[in-house]
C-alpha positions, -999 to +999 in steps of 0.1 A: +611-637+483+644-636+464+673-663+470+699-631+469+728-637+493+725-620+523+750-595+517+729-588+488+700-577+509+719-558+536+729-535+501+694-539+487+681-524+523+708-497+526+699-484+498+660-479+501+664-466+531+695-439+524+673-425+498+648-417+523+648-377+535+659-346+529+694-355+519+706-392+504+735-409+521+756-424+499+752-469+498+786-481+512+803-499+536+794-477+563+755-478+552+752-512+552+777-520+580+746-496+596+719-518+587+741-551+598+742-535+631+704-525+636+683-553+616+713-578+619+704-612+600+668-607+597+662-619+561+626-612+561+628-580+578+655-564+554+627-579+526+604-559+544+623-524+541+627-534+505+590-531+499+593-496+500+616-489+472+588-475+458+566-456+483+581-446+519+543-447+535+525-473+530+490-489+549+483-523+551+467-533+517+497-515+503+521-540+519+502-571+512+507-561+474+544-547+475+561-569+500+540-600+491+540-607+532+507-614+552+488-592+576+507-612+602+540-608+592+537-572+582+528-566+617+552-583+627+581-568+611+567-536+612+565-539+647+597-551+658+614-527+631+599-498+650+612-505+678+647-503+660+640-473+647+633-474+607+593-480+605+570-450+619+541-472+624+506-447+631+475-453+621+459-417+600+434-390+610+410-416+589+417-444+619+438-464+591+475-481+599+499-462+581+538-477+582+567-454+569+603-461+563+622-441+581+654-420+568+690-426+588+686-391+601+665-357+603+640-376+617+649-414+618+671-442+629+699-420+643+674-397+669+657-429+680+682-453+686+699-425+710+665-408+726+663-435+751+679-452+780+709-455+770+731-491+787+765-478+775+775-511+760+797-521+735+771-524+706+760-487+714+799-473+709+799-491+680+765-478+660+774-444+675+811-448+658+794-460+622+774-428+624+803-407+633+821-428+597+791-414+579+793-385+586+827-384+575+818-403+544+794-379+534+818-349+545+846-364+524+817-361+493+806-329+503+837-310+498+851-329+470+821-319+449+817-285+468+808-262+437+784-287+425+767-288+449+760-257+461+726-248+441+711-280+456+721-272+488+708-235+487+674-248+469+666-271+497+637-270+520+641-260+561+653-285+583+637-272+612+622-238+626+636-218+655+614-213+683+632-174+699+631-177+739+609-150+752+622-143+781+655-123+796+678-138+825+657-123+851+627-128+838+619-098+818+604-094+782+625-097+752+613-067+732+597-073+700+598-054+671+569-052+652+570-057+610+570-021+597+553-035+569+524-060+558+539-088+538+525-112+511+518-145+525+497-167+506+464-170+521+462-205+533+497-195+552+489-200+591+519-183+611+526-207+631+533-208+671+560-184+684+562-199+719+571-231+731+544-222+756+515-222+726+531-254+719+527-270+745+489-254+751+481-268+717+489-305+722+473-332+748+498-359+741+537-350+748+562-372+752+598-362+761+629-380+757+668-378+757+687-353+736+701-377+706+731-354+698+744-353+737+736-387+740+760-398+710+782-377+714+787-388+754+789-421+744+818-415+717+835-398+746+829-360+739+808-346+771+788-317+764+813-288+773+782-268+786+768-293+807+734-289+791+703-313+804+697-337+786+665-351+790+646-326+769+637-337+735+600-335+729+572-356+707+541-344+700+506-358+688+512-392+666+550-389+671+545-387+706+522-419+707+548-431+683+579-427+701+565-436+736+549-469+723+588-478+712+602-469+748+620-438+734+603-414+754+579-414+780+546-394+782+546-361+804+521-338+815+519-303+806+530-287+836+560-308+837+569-303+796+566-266+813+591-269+836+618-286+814+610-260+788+620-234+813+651-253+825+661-254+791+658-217+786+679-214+817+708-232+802+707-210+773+694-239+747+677-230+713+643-244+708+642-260+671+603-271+662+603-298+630+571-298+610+558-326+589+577-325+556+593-288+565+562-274+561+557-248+591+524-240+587+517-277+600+512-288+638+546-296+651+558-331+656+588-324+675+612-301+696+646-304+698+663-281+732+696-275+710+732-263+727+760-245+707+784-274+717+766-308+708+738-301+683+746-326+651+727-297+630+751-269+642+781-295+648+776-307+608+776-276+601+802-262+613+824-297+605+814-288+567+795-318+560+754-302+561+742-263+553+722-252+581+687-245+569+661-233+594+631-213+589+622-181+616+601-157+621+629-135+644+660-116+635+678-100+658+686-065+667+716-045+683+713-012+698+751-001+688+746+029+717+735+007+743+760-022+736+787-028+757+810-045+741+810-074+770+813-101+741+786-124+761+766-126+726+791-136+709+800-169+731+766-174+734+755-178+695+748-207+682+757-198+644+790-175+650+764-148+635+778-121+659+815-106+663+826-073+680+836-045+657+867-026+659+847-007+682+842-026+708+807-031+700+786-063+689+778-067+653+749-090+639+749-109+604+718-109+592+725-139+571+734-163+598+710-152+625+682-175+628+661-154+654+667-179+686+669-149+710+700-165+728+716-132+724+690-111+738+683-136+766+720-131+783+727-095+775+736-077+804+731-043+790+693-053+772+708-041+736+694-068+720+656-068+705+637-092+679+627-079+652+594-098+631+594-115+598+593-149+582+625-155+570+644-186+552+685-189+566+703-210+547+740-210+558+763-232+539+790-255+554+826-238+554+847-248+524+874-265+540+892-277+511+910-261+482+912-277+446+950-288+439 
């Protein structure tokens, strides 16, 4: 191992794991005061995260090469880093141990270190408060370098996938309105499942846990303002053995994932499905049960840090005759996407509706349909500064 001060490896660590994800966080104070906080002075462990500079998943052999640790110690520190949050420790579909470093967020250290039980000590309030500094940080970067940036952010892959609810207030069918057209899909494409109830069907290991966003936010001080539930963020599969084995979550049947799926939909929440590496046409590894108020995806957004990138399959659809004008839809959308015309009527932008079904769930007057197709939204954070 090197003889680098220790300071040296908390930077040395910070940076192979802000380079991990969709989006690099920028190596600074914050970053590393983040790894201080989560590995603390564990020389060998922050050697450990170092190993994969070069190669985020590793298995065993791997490790024994790159880290120059034995079989011993890389279980070990993979072990007791996974229960921190920053190694997803599996073994493959071929039976072999697989250990990946995990990013700080979107799906990493952030989401697990506030999925479980939370004690509401100190040391919580403070990693929740270096978060909050990131995203500042990287907010602060964002819209200093606005312009620049903008081809990146529009070129990058989903974040996520809305699952639309199904279902109306009372119970009825949202009405569905077929494609008028067949589209060109390649032909490996596999649409994948439009219900949280195929979900569910299709997996025999779910695990649910705490909503990370509510969570945080609680413990910076910020309740949810719509009193949303909180224990309803779902594992599936491998992440499900994954994130139960750490004491994130806890492993539920399918009857009972049912019923929280249900109570969700009753507090109006949008289902958001993440796919390994974005790519929707593979088995989901998690659901998030999103509200307009707490969600860091929507709440980033809107604070101008992230774009909101989402992939759907749904876009909704308002019958101007049979519309109101009661405004309900509007409050109720999670992306602003919907505003009353001069009218008095209810107006849909294409461009920021992500197909949840929110809106058609709580209309009194049943105006709003879905309408299919597969469909990238990529909504970019507000400019909220001006160049001098």
């Amino acid at each position: 191992m090197t003889d680098s001060s220790l300071d040296e490896k908390y930077k040395s660590a910070a940076g192979v794991v802000c380079k991990q994800g969709m989006f690099p966080f920028p190596v600074n104070e914050t970053t590393i005061s983040i790894m201080k906080h989560v590995v603390e002075d564990n020389r060998d462990e922050l050697d450990f995260i170092c190993a994969f500079n070069q190669k985020s998943s590793q298995t065993l052999e791997e490790l024994r090469s790159s880290s120059l640790f034995s079989e011993e110690e890389i279980d070990r520190f993979g072990t007791s880093l996974a229960r921190k949050g920053l190694i997803f420790n599996q073994p493959n579909s071929a039976g072999v141990m697989v250990y990946r470093l995990l990013p700080l967020m979107n799906v990493g250290l952030m989401e697990y270190k506030f999925m479980g039980e939370l004690k509401g000590d100190e040391k919580e309030r403070q990693l929740a408060g270096l978060f909050q500094k990131l995203y500042d940080d990287v907010k602060d970067q964002v819209q200093e370098n606005y312009d620049n940036l903008v081809p990146m952010l529009k070129s990058a892959p989903p974040v996520d996938r809305t699952v639309p609810t199904r279902l109306t207030e009372d119970g009825k069918p949202i009405r569905i309105i077929p494609l008028d057209k067949a589209i060109e899909v390649p032909e490996e494409f596999i649409l994948p499942s439009q219900s949280v109830e195929d979900i569910i069907d299709k997996f025999d290991e779910i695990a649910v846990g705490h909503c990370f966003c509510r969570q945080r936010r609680k413990v910076l001080g910020d309740s949810c303002a719509t009193d949303a539930p909180v224990k309803n963020c779902f594992t599936f599969g491998k992440s499900a053995r994954h994130t139960a084995a750490q004491g994130f979550t806890r492993m539920i049947s399918k009857e009972e994932a049912r019923k929280i799926m249900k109570e969700a939909e009753e507090a109006g929440l949008v289902h958001k499905a993440f796919h390994p590496g974005s790519k929707v046409s593979r088995p989901e590894t998690s659901i998030c049960n999103c509200c307009k108020d707490c969600c860091d995806t929507l709440h980033l957004w809107r604070d101008g840090v992230f774009p909101l990138i989402n992939s759907t399959y749904y876009l909704s659809v308002i019958d101007q005759d049979a519309c109101s004008g009661c405004g309900i839809c509007v409050e109720r959308c999670p992306t602003d996407a919907i505003e009353l015309k001069d009218d008095g009527t209810a107006e849909r932008d294409e461009n920021a509706c992500f197909g949840c079904g929110i809106c058609a769930r709580f209309c009194p007057d049943e105006a709003i349909s879905l309408k299919e197709g597969l469909r990238k939204v990529t909504i970019l954070p507000p400019r909220l500064r001006t160049k001098a």
